[in-house]
Legacy VTK file of the C-alpha trace (Angstrom):
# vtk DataFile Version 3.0
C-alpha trace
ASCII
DATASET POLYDATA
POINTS 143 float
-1.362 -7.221 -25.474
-3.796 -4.897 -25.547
-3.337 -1.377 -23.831
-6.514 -1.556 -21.770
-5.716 -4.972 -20.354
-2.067 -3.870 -19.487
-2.939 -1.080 -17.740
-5.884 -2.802 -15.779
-3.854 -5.577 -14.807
-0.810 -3.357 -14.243
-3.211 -1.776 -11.151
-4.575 -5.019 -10.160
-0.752 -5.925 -9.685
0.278 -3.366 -8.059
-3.028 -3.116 -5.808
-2.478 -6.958 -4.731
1.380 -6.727 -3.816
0.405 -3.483 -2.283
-1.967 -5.298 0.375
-0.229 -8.550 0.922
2.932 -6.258 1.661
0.203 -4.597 3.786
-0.801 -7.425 5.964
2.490 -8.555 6.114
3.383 -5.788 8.234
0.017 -5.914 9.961
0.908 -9.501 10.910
3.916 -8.795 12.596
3.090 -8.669 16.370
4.380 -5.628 17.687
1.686 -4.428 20.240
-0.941 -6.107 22.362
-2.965 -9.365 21.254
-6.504 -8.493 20.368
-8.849 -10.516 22.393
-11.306 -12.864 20.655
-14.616 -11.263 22.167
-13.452 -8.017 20.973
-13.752 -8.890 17.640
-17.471 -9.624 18.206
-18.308 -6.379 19.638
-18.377 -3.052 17.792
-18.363 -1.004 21.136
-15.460 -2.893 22.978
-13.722 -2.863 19.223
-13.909 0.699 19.295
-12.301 0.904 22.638
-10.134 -1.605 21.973
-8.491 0.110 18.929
-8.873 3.722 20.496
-6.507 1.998 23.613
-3.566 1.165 21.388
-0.025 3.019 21.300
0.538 5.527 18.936
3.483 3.806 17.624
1.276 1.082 16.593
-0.539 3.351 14.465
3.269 4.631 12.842
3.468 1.221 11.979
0.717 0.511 10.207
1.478 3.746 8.535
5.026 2.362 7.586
3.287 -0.911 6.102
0.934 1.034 4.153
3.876 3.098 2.415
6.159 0.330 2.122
3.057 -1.863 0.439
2.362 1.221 -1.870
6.118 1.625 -3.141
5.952 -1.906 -3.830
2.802 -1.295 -5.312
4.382 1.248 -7.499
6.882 -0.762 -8.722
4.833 -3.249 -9.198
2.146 -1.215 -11.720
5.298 0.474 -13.321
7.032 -3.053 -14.711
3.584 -4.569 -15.515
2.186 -1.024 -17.021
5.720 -0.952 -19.306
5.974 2.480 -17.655
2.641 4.280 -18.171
2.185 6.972 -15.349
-1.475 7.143 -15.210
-1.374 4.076 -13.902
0.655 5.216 -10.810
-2.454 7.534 -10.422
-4.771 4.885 -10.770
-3.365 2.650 -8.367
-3.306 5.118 -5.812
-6.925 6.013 -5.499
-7.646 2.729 -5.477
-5.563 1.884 -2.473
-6.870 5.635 -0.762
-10.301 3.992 -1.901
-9.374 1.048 0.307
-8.000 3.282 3.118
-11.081 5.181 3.295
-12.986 2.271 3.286
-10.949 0.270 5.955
-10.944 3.766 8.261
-15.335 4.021 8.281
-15.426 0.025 8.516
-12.861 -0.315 11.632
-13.046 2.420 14.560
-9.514 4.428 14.570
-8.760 7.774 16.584
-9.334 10.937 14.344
-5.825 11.915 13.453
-4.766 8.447 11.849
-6.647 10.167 8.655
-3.881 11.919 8.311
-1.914 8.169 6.846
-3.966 8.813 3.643
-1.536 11.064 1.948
0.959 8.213 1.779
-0.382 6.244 -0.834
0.444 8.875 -3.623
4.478 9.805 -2.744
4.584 6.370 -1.860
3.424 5.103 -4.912
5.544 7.676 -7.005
8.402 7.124 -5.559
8.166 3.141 -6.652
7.524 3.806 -9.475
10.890 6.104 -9.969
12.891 3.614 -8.510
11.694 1.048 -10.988
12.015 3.109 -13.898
15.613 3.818 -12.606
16.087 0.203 -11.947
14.801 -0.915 -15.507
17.141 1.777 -17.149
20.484 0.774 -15.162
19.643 -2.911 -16.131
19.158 -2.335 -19.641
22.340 -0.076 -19.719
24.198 -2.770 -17.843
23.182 -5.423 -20.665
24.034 -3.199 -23.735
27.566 -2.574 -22.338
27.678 -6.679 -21.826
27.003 -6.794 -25.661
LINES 1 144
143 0 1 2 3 4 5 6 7 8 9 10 11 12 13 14 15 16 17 18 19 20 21 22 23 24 25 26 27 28 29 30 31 32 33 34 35 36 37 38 39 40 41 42 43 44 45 46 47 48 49 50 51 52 53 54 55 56 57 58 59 60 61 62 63 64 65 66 67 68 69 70 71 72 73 74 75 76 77 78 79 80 81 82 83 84 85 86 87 88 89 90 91 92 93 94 95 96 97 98 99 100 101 102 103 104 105 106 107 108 109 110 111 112 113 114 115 116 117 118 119 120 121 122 123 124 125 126 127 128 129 130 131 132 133 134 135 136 137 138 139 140 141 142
């Protein structure tokens, strides 16, 4: 396969397990309902989302890391180990952070969750490349 296709599709992997891991967690109902008119209305949005408990916030935090180490893992078996792509993949999904913080209204200091998609991402990646080796040393010594 070509080197260019690897690697893009290694960070299109990685990017797609990365957000349905996301919403996953996002899914998960752990704090107050949003209403259905709220949805509709940017101003009772923003003080709708400004209202919520910090810890709901630490969650969504802890579904963005979790969905970027799977992410990482992800881009690191499909990439056949390349780290650039570990790179890539993670200013793509700060890309998408960004993004989702101008589009939806969220308190100042939730910013802050945008330095998780690098460690995050590393640190799948390590544990794959750990995982591949210990499998391919278990299947030699099987041999």
């Amino acid at each position: 396969m070509n080197i260019r296709l690897r690697n893009f599709l290694a960070v299109l992997g990685g990017m797609v397990s990365a957000i349905i891991i996301m919403m996953l967690m996002e899914s998960i109902p752990v704090g107050p309902e949003m209403p259905a008119a709220v949805s509709q209305d940017p101003v009772l949005l923003k003080e709708f989302m400004l209202s919520l408990p910090v810890y709901l916030y630490g969650w969504i935090a802890l579904g963005y890391a979790i969905g970027a180490l799977v992410g990482g893992m992800v881009t690191h078996w499909i990439g056949k180990g390349n780290n650039k792509n570990i790179v890539r993949l993670s200013a793509v999904l700060m890309t998408l952070g960004i993004l989702n913080m101008l589009m939806i209204p969220q308190p100042w200091w939730f910013w802050g969750h945008l330095v998780v998609y690098f460690p995050a991402a590393f640190i799948g990646q390590q544990w794959a490349k750990k995982w591949s080796r210990s499998d391919k040393t278990a299947a030699y010594k099987e041999i």
